[in-house]
C-alpha positions as CSV (number, residue, x, y, z in Angstrom):
1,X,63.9,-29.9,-160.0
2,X,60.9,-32.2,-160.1
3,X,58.3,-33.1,-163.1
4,X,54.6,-34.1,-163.3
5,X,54.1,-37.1,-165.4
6,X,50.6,-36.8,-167.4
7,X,49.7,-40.3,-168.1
8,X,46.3,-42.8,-168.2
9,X,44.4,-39.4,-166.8
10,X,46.3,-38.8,-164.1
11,X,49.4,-36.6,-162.7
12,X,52.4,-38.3,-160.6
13,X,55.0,-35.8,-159.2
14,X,58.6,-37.1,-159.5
15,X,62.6,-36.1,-159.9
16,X,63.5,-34.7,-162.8
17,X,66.5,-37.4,-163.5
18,X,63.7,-40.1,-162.6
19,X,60.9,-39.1,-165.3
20,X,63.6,-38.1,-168.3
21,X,64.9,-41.5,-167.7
22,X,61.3,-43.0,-167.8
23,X,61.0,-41.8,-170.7
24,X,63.7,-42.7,-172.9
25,X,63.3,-46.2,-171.4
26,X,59.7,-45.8,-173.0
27,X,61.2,-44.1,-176.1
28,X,63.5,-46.9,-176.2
29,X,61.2,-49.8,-176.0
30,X,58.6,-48.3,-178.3
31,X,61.0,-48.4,-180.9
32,X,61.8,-52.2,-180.9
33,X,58.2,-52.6,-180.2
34,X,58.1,-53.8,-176.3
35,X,56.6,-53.0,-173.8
36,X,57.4,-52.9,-169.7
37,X,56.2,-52.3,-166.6
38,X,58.1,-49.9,-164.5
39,X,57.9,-48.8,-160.5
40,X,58.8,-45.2,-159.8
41,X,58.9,-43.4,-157.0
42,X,56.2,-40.4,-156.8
43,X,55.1,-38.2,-153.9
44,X,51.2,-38.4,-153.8
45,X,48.7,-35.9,-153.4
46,X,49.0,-36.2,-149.7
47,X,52.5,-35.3,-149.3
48,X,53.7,-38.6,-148.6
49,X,56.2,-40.6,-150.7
50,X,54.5,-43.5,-152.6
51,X,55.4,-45.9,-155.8
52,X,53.8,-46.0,-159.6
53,X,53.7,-48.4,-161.9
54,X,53.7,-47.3,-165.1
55,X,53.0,-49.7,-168.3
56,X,55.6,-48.2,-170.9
57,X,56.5,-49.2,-174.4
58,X,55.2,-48.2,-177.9
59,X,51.1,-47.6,-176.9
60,X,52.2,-45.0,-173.5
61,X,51.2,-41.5,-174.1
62,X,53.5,-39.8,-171.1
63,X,54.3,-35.8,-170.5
64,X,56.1,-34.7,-168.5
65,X,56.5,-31.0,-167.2
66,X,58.3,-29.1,-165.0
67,X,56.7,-28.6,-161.3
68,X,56.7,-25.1,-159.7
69,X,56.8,-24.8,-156.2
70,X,57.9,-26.2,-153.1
71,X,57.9,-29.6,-153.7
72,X,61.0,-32.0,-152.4
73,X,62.9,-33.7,-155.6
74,X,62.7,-37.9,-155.4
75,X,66.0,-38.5,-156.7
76,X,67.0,-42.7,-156.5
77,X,70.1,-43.1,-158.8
78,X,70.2,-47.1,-158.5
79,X,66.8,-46.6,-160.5
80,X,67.9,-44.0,-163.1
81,X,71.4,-45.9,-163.8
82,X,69.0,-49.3,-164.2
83,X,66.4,-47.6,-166.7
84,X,69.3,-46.0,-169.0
85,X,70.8,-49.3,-168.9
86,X,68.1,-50.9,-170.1
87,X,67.6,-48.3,-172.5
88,X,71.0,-48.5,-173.8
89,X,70.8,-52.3,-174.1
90,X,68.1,-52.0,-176.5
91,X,69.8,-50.1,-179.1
92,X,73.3,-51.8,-179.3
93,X,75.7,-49.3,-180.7
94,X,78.4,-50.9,-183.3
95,X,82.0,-50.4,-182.3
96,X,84.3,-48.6,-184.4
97,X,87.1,-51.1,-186.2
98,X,90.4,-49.6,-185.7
99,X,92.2,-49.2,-189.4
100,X,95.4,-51.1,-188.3
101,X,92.4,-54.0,-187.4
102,X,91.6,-54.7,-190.7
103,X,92.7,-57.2,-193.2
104,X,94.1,-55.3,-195.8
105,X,94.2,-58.7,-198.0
106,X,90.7,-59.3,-198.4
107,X,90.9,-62.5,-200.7
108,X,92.9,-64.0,-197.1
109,X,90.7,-62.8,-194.6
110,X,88.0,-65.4,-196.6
Protein backbone atom coordinates (compact mmCIF):
# COMPACT_ATOMS: atom_id res chain seq x y z
CA UNK A 1 0.00 0.00 0.00
CA UNK A 2 1.37 3.51 -0.48
CA UNK A 3 0.20 7.02 1.08
CA UNK A 4 0.28 10.70 -0.07
CA UNK A 5 1.70 12.90 2.55
CA UNK A 6 -0.13 16.47 2.42
CA UNK A 7 2.36 18.79 3.84
CA UNK A 8 3.82 22.78 3.33
CA UNK A 9 1.29 22.64 0.05
CA UNK A 10 2.46 19.91 -1.47
CA UNK A 11 1.80 15.95 -1.98
CA UNK A 12 4.81 13.33 -1.72
CA UNK A 13 3.82 9.66 -2.58
CA UNK A 14 5.46 7.10 -0.15
CA UNK A 15 5.10 3.39 1.53
CA UNK A 16 2.65 2.96 3.82
CA UNK A 17 5.12 1.63 6.75
CA UNK A 18 7.43 4.79 5.76
CA UNK A 19 4.69 7.71 6.29
CA UNK A 20 2.88 6.02 9.64
CA UNK A 21 6.31 5.94 10.99
CA UNK A 22 6.87 9.69 9.95
CA UNK A 23 4.37 10.40 11.75
CA UNK A 24 4.62 9.06 15.05
CA UNK A 25 8.18 10.24 14.93
CA UNK A 26 6.46 13.80 14.44
CA UNK A 27 3.76 12.83 17.05
CA UNK A 28 6.47 11.84 19.18
CA UNK A 29 8.66 14.94 19.02
CA UNK A 30 5.69 17.39 19.13
CA UNK A 31 4.97 16.12 22.39
CA UNK A 32 8.33 16.91 24.15
CA UNK A 33 8.42 19.87 22.09
CA UNK A 34 11.37 19.24 19.32
CA UNK A 35 11.66 19.38 16.30
CA UNK A 36 13.66 17.34 13.32
CA UNK A 37 14.49 17.11 10.04
CA UNK A 38 13.82 13.91 8.40
CA UNK A 39 14.78 12.38 4.60
CA UNK A 40 12.18 10.07 3.11
CA UNK A 41 12.13 8.35 0.24
CA UNK A 42 9.08 9.58 -2.26
CA UNK A 43 8.42 8.77 -5.90
CA UNK A 44 8.00 12.16 -7.72
CA UNK A 45 5.56 13.32 -10.12
CA UNK A 46 7.71 11.93 -12.84
CA UNK A 47 7.83 8.50 -11.89
CA UNK A 48 11.20 8.44 -10.73
CA UNK A 49 12.27 7.62 -7.07
CA UNK A 50 13.56 10.78 -5.30
CA UNK A 51 14.15 11.96 -1.43
CA UNK A 52 12.09 14.66 0.97
CA UNK A 53 13.01 16.33 3.70
CA UNK A 54 10.48 17.01 5.87
CA UNK A 55 10.83 19.47 9.01
CA UNK A 56 8.78 17.48 11.74
CA UNK A 57 7.99 18.30 15.35
CA UNK A 58 5.25 20.11 17.22
CA UNK A 59 4.46 23.17 14.32
CA UNK A 60 4.10 20.14 11.10
CA UNK A 61 0.67 19.93 9.83
CA UNK A 62 1.09 16.28 7.87
CA UNK A 63 -1.86 13.96 6.21
CA UNK A 64 -1.53 11.28 5.09
CA UNK A 65 -3.96 9.18 2.77
CA UNK A 66 -4.15 6.16 1.21
CA UNK A 67 -3.00 6.21 -2.75
CA UNK A 68 -5.25 4.38 -5.33
CA UNK A 69 -3.79 3.06 -8.20
CA UNK A 70 -0.89 1.62 -9.70
CA UNK A 71 1.74 3.03 -7.93
CA UNK A 72 5.00 0.84 -6.68
CA UNK A 73 5.20 0.85 -2.61
CA UNK A 74 8.88 2.56 -1.30
CA UNK A 75 9.39 0.28 1.44
CA UNK A 76 13.22 0.92 3.26
CA UNK A 77 13.02 -0.91 6.75
CA UNK A 78 16.55 0.38 7.97
CA UNK A 79 14.55 3.82 7.86
CA UNK A 80 11.26 2.74 9.53
CA UNK A 81 13.16 0.64 12.37
CA UNK A 82 15.43 4.09 12.87
CA UNK A 83 12.23 6.56 13.09
CA UNK A 84 10.29 4.18 15.70
CA UNK A 85 13.40 4.03 17.48
CA UNK A 86 13.75 7.35 17.81
CA UNK A 87 10.20 7.66 18.58
CA UNK A 88 10.36 5.17 21.30
CA UNK A 89 13.42 6.89 22.79
CA UNK A 90 11.51 9.91 23.38
CA UNK A 91 8.91 8.48 25.55
CA UNK A 92 10.86 6.19 27.99
CA UNK A 93 8.51 3.58 29.25
CA UNK A 94 9.15 2.74 33.19
CA UNK A 95 9.82 -0.97 33.89
CA UNK A 96 7.63 -2.92 35.99
CA UNK A 97 9.44 -3.86 39.65
CA UNK A 98 9.00 -7.39 40.20
CA UNK A 99 7.15 -7.91 43.87
CA UNK A 100 9.89 -10.36 45.09
CA UNK A 101 12.27 -7.00 44.16
CA UNK A 102 11.08 -4.97 46.67
CA UNK A 103 12.19 -4.22 50.11
CA UNK A 104 9.58 -5.27 52.21
CA UNK A 105 11.44 -3.36 55.20
CA UNK A 106 11.11 0.00 54.18
CA UNK A 107 12.70 1.79 57.28
CA UNK A 108 16.06 -0.54 55.86
CA UNK A 109 15.90 0.05 52.38
CA UNK A 110 16.73 4.09 53.67
Amino acid sequence: MVKVLAYAGGEYLTGDDIADALLDYSQALADVGSAASVEIPIVAKDGHHAEATFLVGPASQIVATTAEGEYEELVDDDLVHRLRGLARALHPVAVPVDADDRPTDFDSAI
